[in-house]
C-alpha positions in Angstrom: 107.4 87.5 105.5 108.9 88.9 102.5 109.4 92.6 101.7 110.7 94.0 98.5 111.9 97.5 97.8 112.1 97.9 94.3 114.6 101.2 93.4 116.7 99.8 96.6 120.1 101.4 94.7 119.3 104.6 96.1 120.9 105.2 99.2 118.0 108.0 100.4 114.9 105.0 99.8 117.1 102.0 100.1 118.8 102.4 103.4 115.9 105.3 104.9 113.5 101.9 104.5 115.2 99.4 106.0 116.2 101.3 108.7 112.6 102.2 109.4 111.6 97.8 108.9 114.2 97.3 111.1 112.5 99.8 114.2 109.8 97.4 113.9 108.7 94.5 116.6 105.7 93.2 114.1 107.8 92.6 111.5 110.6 91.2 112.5 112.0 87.7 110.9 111.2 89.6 107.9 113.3 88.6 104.6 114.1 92.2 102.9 115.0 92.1 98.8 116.6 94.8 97.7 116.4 95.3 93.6 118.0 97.7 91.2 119.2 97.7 87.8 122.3 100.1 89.5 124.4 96.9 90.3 127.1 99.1 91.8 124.9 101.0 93.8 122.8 98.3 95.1 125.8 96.3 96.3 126.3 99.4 98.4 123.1 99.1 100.3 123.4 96.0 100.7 126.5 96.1 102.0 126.1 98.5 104.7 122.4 96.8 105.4 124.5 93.7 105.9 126.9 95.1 108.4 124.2 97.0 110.5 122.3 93.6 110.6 125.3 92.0 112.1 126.5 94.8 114.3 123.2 95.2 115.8 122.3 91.3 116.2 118.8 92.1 114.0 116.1 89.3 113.5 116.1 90.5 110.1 117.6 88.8 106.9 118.3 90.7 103.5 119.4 89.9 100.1 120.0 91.9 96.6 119.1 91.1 92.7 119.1 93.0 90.0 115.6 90.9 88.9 112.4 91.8 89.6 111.0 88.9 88.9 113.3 86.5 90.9 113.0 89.1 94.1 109.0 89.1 93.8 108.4 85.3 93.8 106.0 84.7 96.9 106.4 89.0 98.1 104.1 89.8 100.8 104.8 93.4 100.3 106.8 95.2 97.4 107.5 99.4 98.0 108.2 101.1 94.5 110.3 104.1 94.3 111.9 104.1 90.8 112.7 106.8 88.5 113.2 106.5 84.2 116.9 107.6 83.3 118.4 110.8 85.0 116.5 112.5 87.0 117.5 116.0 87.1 118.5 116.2 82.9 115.0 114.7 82.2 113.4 116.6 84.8 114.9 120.3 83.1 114.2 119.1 79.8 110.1 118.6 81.0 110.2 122.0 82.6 112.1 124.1 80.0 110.7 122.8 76.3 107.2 123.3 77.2 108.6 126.8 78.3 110.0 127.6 75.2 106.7 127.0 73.8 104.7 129.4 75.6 103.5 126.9 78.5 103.9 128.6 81.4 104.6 125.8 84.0 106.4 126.5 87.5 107.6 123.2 88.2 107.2 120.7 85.9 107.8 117.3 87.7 103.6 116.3 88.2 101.4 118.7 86.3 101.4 120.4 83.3 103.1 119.4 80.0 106.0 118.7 82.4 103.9 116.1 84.5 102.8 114.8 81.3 106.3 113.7 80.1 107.5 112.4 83.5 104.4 110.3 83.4 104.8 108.9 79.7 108.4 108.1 80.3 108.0 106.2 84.1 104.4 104.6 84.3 105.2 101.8 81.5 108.1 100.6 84.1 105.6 100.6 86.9 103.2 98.8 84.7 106.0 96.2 84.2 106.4 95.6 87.4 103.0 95.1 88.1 102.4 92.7 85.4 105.2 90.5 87.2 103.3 91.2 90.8 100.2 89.9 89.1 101.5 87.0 88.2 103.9 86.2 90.7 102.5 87.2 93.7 99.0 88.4 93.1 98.1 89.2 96.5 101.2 91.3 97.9 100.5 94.5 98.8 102.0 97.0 96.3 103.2 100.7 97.8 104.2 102.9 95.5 106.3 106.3 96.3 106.9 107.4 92.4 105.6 110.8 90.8 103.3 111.7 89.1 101.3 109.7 91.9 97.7 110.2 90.6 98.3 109.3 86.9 100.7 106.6 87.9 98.2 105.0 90.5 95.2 106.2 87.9 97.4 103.7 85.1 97.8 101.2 87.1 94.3 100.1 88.0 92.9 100.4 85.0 95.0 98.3 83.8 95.2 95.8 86.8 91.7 96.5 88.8 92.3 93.9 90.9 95.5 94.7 92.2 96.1 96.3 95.8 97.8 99.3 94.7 98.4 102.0 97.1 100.2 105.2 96.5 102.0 107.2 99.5 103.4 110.7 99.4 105.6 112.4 102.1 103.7 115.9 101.6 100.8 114.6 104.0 103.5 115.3 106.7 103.5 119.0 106.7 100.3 118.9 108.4 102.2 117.4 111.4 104.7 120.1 111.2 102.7 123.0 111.3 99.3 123.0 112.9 100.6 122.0 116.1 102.9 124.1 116.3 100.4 126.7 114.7 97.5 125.6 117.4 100.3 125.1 120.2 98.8 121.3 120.5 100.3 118.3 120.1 99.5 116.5 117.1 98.4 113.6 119.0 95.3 116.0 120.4 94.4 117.2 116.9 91.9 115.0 114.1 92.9 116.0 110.6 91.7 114.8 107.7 92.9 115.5 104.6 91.8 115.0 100.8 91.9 115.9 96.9 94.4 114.8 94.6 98.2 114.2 95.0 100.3 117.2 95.1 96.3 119.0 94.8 94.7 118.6 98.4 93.4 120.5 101.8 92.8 120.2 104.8 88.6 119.2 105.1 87.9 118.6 108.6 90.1 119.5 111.9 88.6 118.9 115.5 90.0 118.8 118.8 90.0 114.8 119.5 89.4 115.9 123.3 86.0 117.5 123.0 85.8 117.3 118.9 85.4 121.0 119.0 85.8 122.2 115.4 89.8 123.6 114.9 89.7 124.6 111.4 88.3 128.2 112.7 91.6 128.9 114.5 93.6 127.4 111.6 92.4 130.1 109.8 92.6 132.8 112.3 96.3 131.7 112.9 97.8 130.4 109.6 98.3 134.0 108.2 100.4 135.0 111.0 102.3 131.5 111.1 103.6 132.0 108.1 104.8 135.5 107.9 106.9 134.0 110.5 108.0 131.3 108.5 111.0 131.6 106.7 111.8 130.5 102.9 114.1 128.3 101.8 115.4 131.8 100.0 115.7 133.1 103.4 117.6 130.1 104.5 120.1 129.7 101.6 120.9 133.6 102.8 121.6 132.7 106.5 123.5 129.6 106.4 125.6 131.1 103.4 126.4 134.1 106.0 127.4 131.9 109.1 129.0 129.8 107.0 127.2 126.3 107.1 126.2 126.3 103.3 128.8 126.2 100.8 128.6 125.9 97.1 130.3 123.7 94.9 129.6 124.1 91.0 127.0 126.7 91.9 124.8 124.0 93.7 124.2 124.5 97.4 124.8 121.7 99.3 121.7 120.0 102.0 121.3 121.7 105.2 120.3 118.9 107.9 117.3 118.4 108.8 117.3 120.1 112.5 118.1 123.1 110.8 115.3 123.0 108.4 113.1 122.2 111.1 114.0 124.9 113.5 113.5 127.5 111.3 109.8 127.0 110.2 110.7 126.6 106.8 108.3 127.3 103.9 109.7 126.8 100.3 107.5 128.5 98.8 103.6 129.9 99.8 102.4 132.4 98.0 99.7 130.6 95.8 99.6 128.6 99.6 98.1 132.0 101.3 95.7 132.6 97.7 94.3 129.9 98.7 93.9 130.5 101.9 92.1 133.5 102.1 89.9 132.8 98.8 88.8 129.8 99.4 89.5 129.7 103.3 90.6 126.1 103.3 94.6 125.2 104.4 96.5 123.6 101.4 99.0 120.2 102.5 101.6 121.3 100.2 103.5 124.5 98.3 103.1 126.5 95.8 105.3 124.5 93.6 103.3 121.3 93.7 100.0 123.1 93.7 101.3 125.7 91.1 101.3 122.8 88.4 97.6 122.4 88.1 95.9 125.7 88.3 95.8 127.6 84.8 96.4 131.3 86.8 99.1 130.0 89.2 101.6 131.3 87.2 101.6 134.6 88.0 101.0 133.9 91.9 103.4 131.8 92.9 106.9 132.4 94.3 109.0 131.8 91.7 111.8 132.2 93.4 111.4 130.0 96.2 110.8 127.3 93.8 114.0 127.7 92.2 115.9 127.8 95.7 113.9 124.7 96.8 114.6 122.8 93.7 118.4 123.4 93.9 118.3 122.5 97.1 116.3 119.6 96.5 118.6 118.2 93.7 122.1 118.7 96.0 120.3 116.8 98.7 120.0 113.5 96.2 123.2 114.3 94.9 124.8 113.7 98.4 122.3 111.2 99.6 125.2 108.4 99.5 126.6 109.6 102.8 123.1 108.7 104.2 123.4 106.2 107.1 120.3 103.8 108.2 117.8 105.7 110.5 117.5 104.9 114.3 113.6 106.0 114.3 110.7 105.3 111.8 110.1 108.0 109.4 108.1 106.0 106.5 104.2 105.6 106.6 104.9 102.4 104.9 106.0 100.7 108.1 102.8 101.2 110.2 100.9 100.5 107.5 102.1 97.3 107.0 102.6 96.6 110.7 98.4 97.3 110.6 97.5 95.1 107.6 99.5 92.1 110.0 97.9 92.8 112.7 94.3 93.9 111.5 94.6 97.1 113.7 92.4 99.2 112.0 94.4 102.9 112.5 93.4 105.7 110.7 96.1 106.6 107.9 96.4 109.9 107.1 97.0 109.6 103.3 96.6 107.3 100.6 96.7 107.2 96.5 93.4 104.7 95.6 90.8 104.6 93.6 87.8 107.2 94.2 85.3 104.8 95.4 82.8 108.0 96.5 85.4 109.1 98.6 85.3 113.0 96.8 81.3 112.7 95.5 82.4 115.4 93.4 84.9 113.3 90.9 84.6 110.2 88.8 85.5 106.5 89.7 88.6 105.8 87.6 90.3 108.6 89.3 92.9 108.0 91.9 92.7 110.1 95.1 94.2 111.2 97.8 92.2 110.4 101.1 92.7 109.4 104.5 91.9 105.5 105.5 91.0 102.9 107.9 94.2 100.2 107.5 92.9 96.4 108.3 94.2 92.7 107.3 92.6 93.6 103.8 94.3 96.5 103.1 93.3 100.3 103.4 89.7 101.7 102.8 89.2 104.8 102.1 87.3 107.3 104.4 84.7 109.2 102.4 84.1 113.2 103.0 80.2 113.5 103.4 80.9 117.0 102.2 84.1 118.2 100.1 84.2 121.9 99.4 83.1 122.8 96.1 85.1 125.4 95.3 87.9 123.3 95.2 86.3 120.3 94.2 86.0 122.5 91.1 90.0 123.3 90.4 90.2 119.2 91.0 87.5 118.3 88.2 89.6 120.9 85.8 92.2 117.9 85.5 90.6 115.2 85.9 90.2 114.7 82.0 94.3 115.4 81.8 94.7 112.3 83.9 92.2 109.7 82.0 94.0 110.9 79.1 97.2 110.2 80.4 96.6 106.5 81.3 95.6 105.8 77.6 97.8 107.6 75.8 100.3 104.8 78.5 98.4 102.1 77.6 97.9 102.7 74.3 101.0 104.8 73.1 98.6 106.6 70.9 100.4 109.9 70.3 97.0 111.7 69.6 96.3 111.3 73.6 99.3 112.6 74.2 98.1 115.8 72.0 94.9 115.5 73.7 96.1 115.2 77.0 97.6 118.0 76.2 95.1 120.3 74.7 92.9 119.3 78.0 95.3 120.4 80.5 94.6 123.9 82.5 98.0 124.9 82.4 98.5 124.7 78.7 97.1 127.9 77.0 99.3 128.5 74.2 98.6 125.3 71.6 100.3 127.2 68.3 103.3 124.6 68.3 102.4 121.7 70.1 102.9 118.8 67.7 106.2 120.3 67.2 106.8 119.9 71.3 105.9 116.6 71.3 108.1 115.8 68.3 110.9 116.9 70.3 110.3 115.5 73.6 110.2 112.3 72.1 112.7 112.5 70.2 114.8 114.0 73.0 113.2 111.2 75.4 113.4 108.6 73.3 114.7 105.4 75.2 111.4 105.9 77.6 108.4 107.4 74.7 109.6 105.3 71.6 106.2 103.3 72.4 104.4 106.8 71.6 103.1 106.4 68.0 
């Protein structure tokens, strides 16, 4: 077996993912590439992958190469996690411009003008690599962890319908972390089920698995008192500042760990989160910030300053993630999902980025969603919700049209879907200047959108 992570250079994905492959009994005797235009960087990984293989005695081998192409040759699986340039400068560039244009975005990274950029500049890369899957190894199993994940997955299979393309996002796993805790259940007791699109979804269904009484009435009775318990990350930069466990070096704070986070019931950000709640009484997967960047009146909602704290917070973590060691337990969906497609298990996933295949009645074909699925020798297939709330369903159809315009102003480079896109998108409600926007952000971007004509 052959298993190819493709962005292996950073230490957080390249040594988090092996260390989760190597937990596993299924696929062990597995050969692991890891690829990476950072030469330096992947050598790193390597290295230390190289020395926990030996130290430990693993039935794994690995290898590194800066080609793509040479790493995919005969891939049974290849996991994706790339980004276009710097992160961070590009990242401030997509949230401020449109900002000083009168487009009112709170985060920038997947929806909005901001979203629109990161998409432009990263989805031709993916679309490369894809192009070399199709022809290299046409029936590997392609996972893909890079934002924006429902006009990147979207892109993709238009352009390559045949391809098994699956996206995966880690914001799935807040359900885990709060209902139990919330219901004072274990997870394992609980049946969730999830859907919309990525960064954009709710919980549908929740039953008790014991006697498949309905939970979702409790959720609601509960979740309002959960989380004025929880505490913010603005909260948390406070504490750990005071007893001295957060320190700050050129203004950024550096990571808490993990235990910490998770002890304190944080919640980065969840005003919009409780809008929601009440007004539509359904219980969003993710924050404010996320589901901020889609909805034209989250704007004025949203915690604004919890977003800022998280994404400082967010951005030391990746700064520091080279003193990451290789994990002792799995924390990657990737791993069972794979260990189900070799074994034709069957499991429910929680989450996956496919194509709507009348999954969400409510929203066309081409569009990638995020659904639970059934995971067999064939792949994952895609659990349909006999009835998606329509509420909802509604903010969802609202930017559907920003994401079919997306993929073909990618596969085109036609700058007039990029206006387009543009013109369609919720968040955008201020249009005086925005040829002029677009001028600069490619011109300011213009190693990744010079393809934009």
């Amino acid at each position: 077996m052959k298993i190819v992570l493709i962005g292996a250079g950073s230490a957080q994905f390249g040594l988090g993912t092996v260390g989760d492959i190597f937990q596993s009994t299924v696929l062990k005797n597995a050969h692991i590439v890891l690829v990476d235009i950072n030469e330096k960087a992947l050598n790193q990984v390597l290295q230390k992958t190289k020395n926990h293989i030996e130290r430990h005695r693993l039935p794994f081998t690995i290898s590194a190469t800066i080609s793509t192409k040479e790493a995919l040759k005969k891939a049974d699986f290849v996991i994706i996690s790339i980004e276009a340039g710097n992160r961070f400068e590009l990242w401030d560039m997509d949230w401020k411009i449109p900002l000083q244009y009168g487009i009112r975005q709170v985060y920038g990274e997947n929806g909005g003008a901001g979203g629109l950029f990161h998409a432009l500049r990263i989805t031709p890369s993916i679309i490369d690599i894809c192009a070399d899957v199709e022809r290299l190894c046409p029936d590997a199993f392609v996972f893909n962890y890079s934002n924006p994940m429902t006009a990147i997955t979207t892109t993709v299979l238009r352009k390559f319908p045949g391809l098994k393309f699956i996206g995966l996002c880690h914001e799935i796993t807040s359900l885990r972390r709060y209902i139990p805790n919330m219901l004072g259940v274990p997870y394992e007791d609980l049946r969730l089920r999830a859907g919309g699109l990525n960064h954009l979804s709710v919980l549908v269904e929740a039953h008790y698995r014991d006697s498949g009484r309905d939970a979702y009435p409790e959720i609601l009775e509960k979740a309002p008192g959960f989380l004025e318990r929880a505490v913010g990350y603005s909260d948390l930069l406070k504490v750990y500042r005071e007893n001295g466990k957060l320190t700050e070096t050129e203004g950024v704070a550096k990571p808490f760990t993990e235990d910490i986070k998770e002890s304190a019931y944080s919640w980065a950000d969840r005003k919009l989160f409780k809008l929601i709640l009440t007004k539509y009484n359904l219980f969003p997967i993710t924050v404010d910030s996320h589901l901020g960047e889609y909805i034209h009146w989250a704007h004025s909602v949203v915690d604004h300053r919890g977003i800022l704290d998280f994404y400082d917070l967010y951005r030391s973590q990746l700064a520091n993630s080279r003193d990451i060691e290789i994990a002792s337990e799995v924390r990657e969906r990737v791993i069972p999902i794979m260990e189900g497609i070799v074994e034709d298990s069957g499991y429910e996933e929680s989450a996956v980025d496919i194509l709507n295949d009348g999954y969400i009645p409510d929203l066309p074909s081409w569009l990638a969603v995020e659904v639970p699925a059934f995971v067999t020798a064939k792949g994952v297939t895609g659990i349909p919700f006999r009835s998606y709330p329509k509420g909802f369903a509604a903010l969802l159809r609202n930017y559907s049209g920003v994401y079919d315009l997306t993929a073909e102003a990618v596969l085109t480079g036609r700058r007039d879907y990029v206006i387009q896109a543009l013109l369609a998108n919720p968040v955008v409600t201020d249009v005086t200047h925005i040829d002029e926007m677009v001028d600069i952000m490619i011109e300011r971007q213009r190693p990744w959108l010079d393809y934009i004509k």
